[in-house]
GUPA-31261 format. One record per residue (C-alpha): x, y, z; residue in one letter; residue number from 1. Coordinates in steps of 0.02 Angstrom, whole numbers, plus 50000, padded with zeros to 5 digits. Example, Ala and Ser with C-alpha at 12.3 -4.5 7.8 and 13.67 -1.06 7.14 Angstrom:
// GUPA-31261
(lumlum (50615, 49775, 50390), A, 1);
(lumlum (50684, 49947, 50357), S, 2);
***
This chain:
// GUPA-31261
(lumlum (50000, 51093, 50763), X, 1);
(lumlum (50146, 51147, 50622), X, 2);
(lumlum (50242, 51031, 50555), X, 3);
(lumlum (50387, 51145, 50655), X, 4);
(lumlum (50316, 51071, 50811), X, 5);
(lumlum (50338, 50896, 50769), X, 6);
(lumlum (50496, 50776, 50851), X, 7);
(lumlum (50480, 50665, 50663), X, 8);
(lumlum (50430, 50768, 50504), X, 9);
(lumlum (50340, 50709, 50387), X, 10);
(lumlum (50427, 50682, 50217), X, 11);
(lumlum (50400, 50848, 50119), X, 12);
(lumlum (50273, 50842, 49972), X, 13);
(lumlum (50439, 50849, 49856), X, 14);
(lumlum (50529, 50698, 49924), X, 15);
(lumlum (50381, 50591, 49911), X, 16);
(lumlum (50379, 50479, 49745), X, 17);
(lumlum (50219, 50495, 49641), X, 18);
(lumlum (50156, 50314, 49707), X, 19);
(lumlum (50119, 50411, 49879), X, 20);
(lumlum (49996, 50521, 49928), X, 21);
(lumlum (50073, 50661, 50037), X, 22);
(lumlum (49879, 50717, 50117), X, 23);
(lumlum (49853, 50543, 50179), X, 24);
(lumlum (50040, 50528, 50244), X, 25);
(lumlum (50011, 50704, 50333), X, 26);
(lumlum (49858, 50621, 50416), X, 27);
(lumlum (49934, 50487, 50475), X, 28);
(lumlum (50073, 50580, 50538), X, 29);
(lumlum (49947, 50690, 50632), X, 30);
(lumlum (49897, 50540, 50737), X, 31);
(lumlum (50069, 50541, 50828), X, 32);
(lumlum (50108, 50716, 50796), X, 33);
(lumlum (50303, 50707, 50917), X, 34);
(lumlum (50339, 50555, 50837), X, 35);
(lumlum (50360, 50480, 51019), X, 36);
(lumlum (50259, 50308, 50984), X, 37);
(lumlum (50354, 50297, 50804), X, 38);
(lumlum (50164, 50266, 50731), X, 39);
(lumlum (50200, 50308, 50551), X, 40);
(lumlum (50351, 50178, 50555), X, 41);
(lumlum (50260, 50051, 50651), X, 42);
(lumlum (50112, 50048, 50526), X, 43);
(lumlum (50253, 50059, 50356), X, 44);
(lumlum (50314, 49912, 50447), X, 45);
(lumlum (50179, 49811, 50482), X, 46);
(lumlum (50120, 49858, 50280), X, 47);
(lumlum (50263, 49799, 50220), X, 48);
(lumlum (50277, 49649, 50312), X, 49);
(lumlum (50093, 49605, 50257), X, 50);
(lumlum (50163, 49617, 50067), X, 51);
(lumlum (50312, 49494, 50122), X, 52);
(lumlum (50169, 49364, 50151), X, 53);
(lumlum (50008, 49424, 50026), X, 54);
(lumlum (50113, 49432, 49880), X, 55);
(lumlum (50173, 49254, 49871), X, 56);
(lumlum (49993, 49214, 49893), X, 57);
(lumlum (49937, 49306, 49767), X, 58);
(lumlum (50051, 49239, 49637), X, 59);
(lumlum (49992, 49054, 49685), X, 60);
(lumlum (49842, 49126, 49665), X, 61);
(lumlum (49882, 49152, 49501), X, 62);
(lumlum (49925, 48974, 49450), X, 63);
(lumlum (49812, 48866, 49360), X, 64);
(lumlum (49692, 48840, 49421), X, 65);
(lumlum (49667, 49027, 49456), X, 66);
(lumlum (49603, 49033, 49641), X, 67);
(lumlum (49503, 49194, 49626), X, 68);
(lumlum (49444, 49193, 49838), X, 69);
(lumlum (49619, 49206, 49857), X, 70);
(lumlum (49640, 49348, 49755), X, 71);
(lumlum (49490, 49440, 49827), X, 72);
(lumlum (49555, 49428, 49989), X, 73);
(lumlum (49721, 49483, 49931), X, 74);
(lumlum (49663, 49622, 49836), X, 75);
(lumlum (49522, 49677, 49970), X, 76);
(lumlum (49663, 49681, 50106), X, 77);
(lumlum (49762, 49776, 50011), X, 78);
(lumlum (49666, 49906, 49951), X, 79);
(lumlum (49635, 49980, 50115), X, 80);
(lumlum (49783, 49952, 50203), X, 81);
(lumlum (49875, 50044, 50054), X, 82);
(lumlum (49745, 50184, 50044), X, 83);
(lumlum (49792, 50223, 50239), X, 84);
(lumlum (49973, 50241, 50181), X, 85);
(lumlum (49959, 50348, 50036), X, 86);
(lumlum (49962, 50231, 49901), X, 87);
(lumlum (49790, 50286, 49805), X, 88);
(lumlum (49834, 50227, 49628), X, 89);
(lumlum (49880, 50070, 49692), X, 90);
(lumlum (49719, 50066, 49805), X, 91);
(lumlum (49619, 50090, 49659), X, 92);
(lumlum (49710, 49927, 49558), X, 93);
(lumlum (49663, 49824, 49708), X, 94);
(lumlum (49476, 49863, 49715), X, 95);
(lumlum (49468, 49844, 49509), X, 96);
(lumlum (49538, 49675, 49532), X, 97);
(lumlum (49435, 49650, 49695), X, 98);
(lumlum (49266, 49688, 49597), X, 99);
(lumlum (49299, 49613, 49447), X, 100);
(lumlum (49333, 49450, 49535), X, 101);
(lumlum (49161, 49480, 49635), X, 102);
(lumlum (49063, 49486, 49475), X, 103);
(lumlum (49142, 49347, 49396), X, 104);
(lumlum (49232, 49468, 49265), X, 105);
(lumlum (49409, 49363, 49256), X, 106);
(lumlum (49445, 49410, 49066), X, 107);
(lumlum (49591, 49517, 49048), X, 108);
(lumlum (49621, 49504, 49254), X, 109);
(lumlum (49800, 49431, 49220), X, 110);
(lumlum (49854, 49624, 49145), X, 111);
(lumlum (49755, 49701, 49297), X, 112);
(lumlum (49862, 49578, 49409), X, 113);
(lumlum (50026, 49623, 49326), X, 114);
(lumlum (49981, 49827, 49334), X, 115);
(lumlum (49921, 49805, 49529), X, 116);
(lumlum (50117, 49688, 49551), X, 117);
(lumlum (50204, 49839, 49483), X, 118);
(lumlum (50121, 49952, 49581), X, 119);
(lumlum (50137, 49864, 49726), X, 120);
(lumlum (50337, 49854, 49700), X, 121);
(lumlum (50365, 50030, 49671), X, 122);
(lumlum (50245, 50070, 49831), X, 123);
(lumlum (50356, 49942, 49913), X, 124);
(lumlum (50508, 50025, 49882), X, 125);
(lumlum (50448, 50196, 49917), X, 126);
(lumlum (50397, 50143, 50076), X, 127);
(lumlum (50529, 50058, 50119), X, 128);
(lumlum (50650, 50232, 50069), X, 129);
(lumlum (50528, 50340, 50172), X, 130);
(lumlum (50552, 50198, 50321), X, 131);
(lumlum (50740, 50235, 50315), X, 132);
(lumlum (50735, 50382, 50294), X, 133);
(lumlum (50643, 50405, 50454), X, 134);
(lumlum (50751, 50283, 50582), X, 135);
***
């Protein structure tokens, strides 16, 4: 099917910021190709509403003493929920932070922690621009 064919278009490879992935967007997209079920908003929705509640956990995760199960978690939910929307850089940070924290590796995890936080605001307000932008 074209992207003429489809009710909701996806976002065009230029309006996309660099934080997103347009190929795994177009995917997506491709599961609800008219738009009628409103997939693509109901799962930015649902990802950004999982950041609402995972990133306050994270940063008591952060406190002393460092809970590092927490920040698995964190990081391992993360990293595939925000491969599925695009976000592969961010991804990435996630499952760095996830496997360090696996192998015991926690030197030099507070700088991962702050790189994965700023990606995960600027995916945050990307998605949250595309989500408007599609209502």
């Amino acid at each position: 099917m074209t992207n003429q064919n489809r009710a909701v278009p996806p976002v065009s490879e230029t309006a996309l910021p660099a934080c997103l992935d347009p190929q795994s967007l177009a995917r997506l997209h491709e599961l609800d190709p008219d738009g009628h079920n409103k997939l693509v908003e109901r799962v930015i929705d649902a990802y950004l509403k999982s950041l609402d509640k995972l990133v306050p956990e994270l940063q008591k995760a952060r406190q002393t003493p460092p809970d590092f199960n927490v920040m698995r978690h964190v990081c391992h939910t993360l990293k595939s929920s925000s491969a599925a929307l695009g976000a592969l850089q961010l991804s990435e940070r996630c499952a760095e932070v996830e496997q360090m924290v696996r192998n015991g590796q926690t030197g030099g995890i507070e700088t991962r922690l702050d790189l994965m936080l700023e990606g995960l605001a600027e995916v945050q307000q990307a998605l949250t621009t595309l989500l408007k932008s599609q209502q």
